[in-house]
C-alpha positions as CSV (number, residue, x, y, z in Angstrom):
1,X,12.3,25.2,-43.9
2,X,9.5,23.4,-42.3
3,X,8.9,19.7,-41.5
4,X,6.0,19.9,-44.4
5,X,8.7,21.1,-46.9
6,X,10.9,17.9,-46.0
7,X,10.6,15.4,-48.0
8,X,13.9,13.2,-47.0
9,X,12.6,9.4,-46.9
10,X,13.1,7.0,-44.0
11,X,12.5,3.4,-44.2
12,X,10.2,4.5,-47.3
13,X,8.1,7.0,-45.1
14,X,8.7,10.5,-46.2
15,X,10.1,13.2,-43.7
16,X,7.5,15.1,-43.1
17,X,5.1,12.4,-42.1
18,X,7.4,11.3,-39.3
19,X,7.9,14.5,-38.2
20,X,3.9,14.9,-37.9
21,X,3.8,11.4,-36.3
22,X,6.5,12.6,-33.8
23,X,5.2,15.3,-33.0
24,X,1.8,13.4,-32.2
25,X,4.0,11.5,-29.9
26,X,4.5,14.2,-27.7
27,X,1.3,14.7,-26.0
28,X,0.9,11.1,-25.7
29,X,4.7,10.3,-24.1
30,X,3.5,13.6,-21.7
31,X,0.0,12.1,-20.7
32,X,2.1,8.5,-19.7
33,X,4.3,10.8,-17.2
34,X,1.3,12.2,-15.9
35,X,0.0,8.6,-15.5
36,X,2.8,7.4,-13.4
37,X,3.5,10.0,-11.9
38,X,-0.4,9.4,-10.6
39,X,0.0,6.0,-10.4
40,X,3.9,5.9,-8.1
41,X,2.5,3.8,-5.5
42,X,2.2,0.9,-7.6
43,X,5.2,-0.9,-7.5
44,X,6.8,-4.5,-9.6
45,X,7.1,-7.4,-7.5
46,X,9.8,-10.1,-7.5
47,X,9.1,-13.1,-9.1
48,X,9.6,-14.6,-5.7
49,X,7.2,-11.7,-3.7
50,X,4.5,-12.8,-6.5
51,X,4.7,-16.4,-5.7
52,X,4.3,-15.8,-2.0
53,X,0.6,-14.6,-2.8
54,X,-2.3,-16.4,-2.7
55,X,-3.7,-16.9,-6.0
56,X,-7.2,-17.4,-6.3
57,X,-8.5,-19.9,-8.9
58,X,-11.5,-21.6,-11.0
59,X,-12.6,-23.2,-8.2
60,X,-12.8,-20.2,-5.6
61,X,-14.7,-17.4,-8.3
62,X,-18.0,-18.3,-6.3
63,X,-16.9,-17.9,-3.1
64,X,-15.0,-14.5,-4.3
65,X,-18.4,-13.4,-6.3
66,X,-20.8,-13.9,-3.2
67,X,-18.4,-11.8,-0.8
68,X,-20.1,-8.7,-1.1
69,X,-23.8,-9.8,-1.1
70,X,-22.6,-11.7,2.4
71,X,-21.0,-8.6,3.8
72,X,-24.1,-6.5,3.2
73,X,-26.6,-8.9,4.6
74,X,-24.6,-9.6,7.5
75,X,-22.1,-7.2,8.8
76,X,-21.7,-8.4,11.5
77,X,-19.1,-11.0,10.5
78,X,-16.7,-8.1,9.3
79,X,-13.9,-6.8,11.7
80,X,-15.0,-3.2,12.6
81,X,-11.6,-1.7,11.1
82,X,-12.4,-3.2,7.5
83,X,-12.9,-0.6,5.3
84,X,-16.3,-1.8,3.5
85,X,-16.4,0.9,1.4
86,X,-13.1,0.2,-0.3
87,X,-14.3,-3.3,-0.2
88,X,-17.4,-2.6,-1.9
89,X,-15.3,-0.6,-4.7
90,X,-12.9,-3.4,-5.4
C-alpha cells in the first residue's frame, strides 16, 4: 500500500496529503542542518552579554553611513591591522 492509496484523515486533511507534505519536509529539515552546520560559529548571547554592547541608534545612522566613504578617502586614519576589506563588506 502506498501513501497515495491512504486515505485515513487527520485533523480533516487526508493521509496521503500529509504524507506528500512530509515528505517535502525532508529536504527542507536537511538543507537547515546544512545551514547550521555552515553557520556554528554564530552563537546566542545572554541577555546580559547583549546588554553589555553598544547599540547604535537614530541619532548615530549618519555617522555609521559616512564610515566607509571616510575610510576610502583617507586611510590614513585606520590602524594598519584593520581589515578594510572585511570592513568594506559589512
Amino acid at each position: 500500500m502506498t501513501t497515495e492509496n491512504i486515505k485515513v484523515k487527520r485533523a480533516g486533511v487526508p493521509g496521503y496529503v500529509m504524507a506528500r507534505a512530509l515528505g517535502d519536509l525532508q529536504p527542507s529539515a536537511q538543507s537547515l542542518s546544512a545551514i547550521r552546520t555552515r553557520l556554528s560559529f554564530l552563537l546566542n548571547l545572554q541577555s546580559s552579554e547583549s546588554a553589555s554592547l553598544v547599540k547604535a541608534g537614530k541619532e548615530f545612522v549618519p555617522f555609521i553611513e559616512n564610515c566607509p566613504s571616510v575610510t576610502k578617502t583617507h586611510p590614513e586614519i585606520l590602524s594598519g591591522v584593520f581589515d578594510k576589506p572585511e570592513f568594506e563588506r559589512d
